[in-house]
MIPAFI-973664 format. One record per residue (C-alpha): residue number from 1; residue in three letters; x, z, y. Coordinates in nm, 4 decimals, padded with zeros to 6 digits, always signed. Each point is the difference from the previous one (the first is absolute). Layout:
! residues N
<node k="NUM" r="ALA" east="X" up="Z" north="Y"/>
...
//
This chain:
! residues 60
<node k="1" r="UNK" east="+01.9560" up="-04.1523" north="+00.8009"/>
<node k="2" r="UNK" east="-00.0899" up="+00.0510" north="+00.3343"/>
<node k="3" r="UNK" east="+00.0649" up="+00.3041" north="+00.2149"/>
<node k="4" r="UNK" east="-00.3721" up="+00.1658" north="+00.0332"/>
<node k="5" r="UNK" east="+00.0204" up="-00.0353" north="-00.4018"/>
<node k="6" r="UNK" east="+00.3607" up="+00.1413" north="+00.0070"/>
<node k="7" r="UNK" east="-00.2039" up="+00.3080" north="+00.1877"/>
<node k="8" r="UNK" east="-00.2948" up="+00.0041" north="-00.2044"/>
<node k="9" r="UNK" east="+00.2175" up="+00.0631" north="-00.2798"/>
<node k="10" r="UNK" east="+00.2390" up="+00.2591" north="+00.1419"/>
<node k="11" r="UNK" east="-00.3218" up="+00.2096" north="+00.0843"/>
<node k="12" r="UNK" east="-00.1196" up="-00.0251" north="-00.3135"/>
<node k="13" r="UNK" east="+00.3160" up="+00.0835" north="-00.2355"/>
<node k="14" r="UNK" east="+00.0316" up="+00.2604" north="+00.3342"/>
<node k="15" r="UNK" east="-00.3423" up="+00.1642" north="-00.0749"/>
<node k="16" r="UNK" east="+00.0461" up="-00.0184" north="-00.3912"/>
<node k="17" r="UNK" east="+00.3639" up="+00.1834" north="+00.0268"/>
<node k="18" r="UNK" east="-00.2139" up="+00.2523" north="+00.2315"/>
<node k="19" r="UNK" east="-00.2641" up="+00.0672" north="-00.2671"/>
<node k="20" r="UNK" east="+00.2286" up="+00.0384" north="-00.2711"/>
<node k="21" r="UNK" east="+00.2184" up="+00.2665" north="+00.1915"/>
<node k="22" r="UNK" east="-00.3646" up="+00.1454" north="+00.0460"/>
<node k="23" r="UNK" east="-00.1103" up="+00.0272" north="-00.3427"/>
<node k="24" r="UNK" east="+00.3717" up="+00.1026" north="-00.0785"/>
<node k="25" r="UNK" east="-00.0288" up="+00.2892" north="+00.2179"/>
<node k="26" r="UNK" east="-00.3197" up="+00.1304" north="-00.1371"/>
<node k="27" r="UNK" east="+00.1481" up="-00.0086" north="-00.3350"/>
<node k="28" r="UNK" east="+00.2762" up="+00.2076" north="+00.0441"/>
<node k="29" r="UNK" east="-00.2170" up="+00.2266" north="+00.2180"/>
<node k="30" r="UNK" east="-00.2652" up="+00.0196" north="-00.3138"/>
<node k="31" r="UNK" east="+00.2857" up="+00.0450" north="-00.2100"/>
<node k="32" r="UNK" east="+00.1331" up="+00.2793" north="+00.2192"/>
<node k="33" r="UNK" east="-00.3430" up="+00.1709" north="-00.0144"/>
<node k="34" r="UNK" east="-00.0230" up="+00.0168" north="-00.3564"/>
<node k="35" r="UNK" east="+00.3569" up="+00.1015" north="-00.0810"/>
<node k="36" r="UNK" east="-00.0970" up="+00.2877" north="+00.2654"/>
<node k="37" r="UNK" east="-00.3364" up="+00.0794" north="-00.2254"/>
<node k="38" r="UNK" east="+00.2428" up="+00.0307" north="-00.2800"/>
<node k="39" r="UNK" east="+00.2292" up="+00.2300" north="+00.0826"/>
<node k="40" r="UNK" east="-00.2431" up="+00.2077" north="+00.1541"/>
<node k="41" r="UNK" east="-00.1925" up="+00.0193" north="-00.3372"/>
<node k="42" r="UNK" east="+00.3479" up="+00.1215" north="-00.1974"/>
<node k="43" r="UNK" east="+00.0786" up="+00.2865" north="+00.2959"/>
<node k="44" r="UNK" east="-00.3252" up="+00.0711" north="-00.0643"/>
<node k="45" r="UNK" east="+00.0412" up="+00.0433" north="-00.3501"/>
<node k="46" r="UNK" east="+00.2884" up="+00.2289" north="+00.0233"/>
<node k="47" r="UNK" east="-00.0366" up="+00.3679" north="-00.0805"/>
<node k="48" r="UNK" east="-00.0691" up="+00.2488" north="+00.2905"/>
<node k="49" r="UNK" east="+00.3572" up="+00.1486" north="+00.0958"/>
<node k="50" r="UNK" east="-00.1122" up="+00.3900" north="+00.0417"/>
<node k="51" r="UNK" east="+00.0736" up="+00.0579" north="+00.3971"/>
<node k="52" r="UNK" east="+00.3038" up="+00.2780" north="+00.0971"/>
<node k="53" r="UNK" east="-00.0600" up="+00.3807" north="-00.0759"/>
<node k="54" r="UNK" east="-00.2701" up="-00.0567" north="-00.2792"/>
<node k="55" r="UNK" east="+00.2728" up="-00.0840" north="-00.2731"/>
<node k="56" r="UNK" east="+00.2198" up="+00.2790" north="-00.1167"/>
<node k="57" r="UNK" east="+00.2815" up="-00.1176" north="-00.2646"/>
<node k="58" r="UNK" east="+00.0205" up="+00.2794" north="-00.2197"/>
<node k="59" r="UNK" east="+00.2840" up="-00.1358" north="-00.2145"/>
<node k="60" r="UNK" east="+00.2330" up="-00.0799" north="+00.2758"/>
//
């Protein structure tokens, strides 16, 4: 093998080890994102805590 095909080569597996770490990266992000939506959607589905001074415990 000669050495400008040694190179070609190295760029190549170079630029495919960069695109991987790319597409990687955007799948955690996504993955992020929608783990995010998620727990979002169950706070949301929690019941409204009354705020202080508007709840009196009578039995206490």
């Amino acid at each position: 093998m000669s050495m400008v095909d040694s190179i070609a080569a190295t760029a190549t597996s170079l630029s495919a080890a960069k695109l991987q770490q790319s597409y990687s990266l955007a799948l955690t992000k996504k993955a992020m994102d929608t783990q995010e939506t998620a727990a979002q959607q169950l706070l949301n589905m929690l019941p409204q805590q009354p705020s202080m001074g508007t709840y009196i415990d009578t039995y206490a």
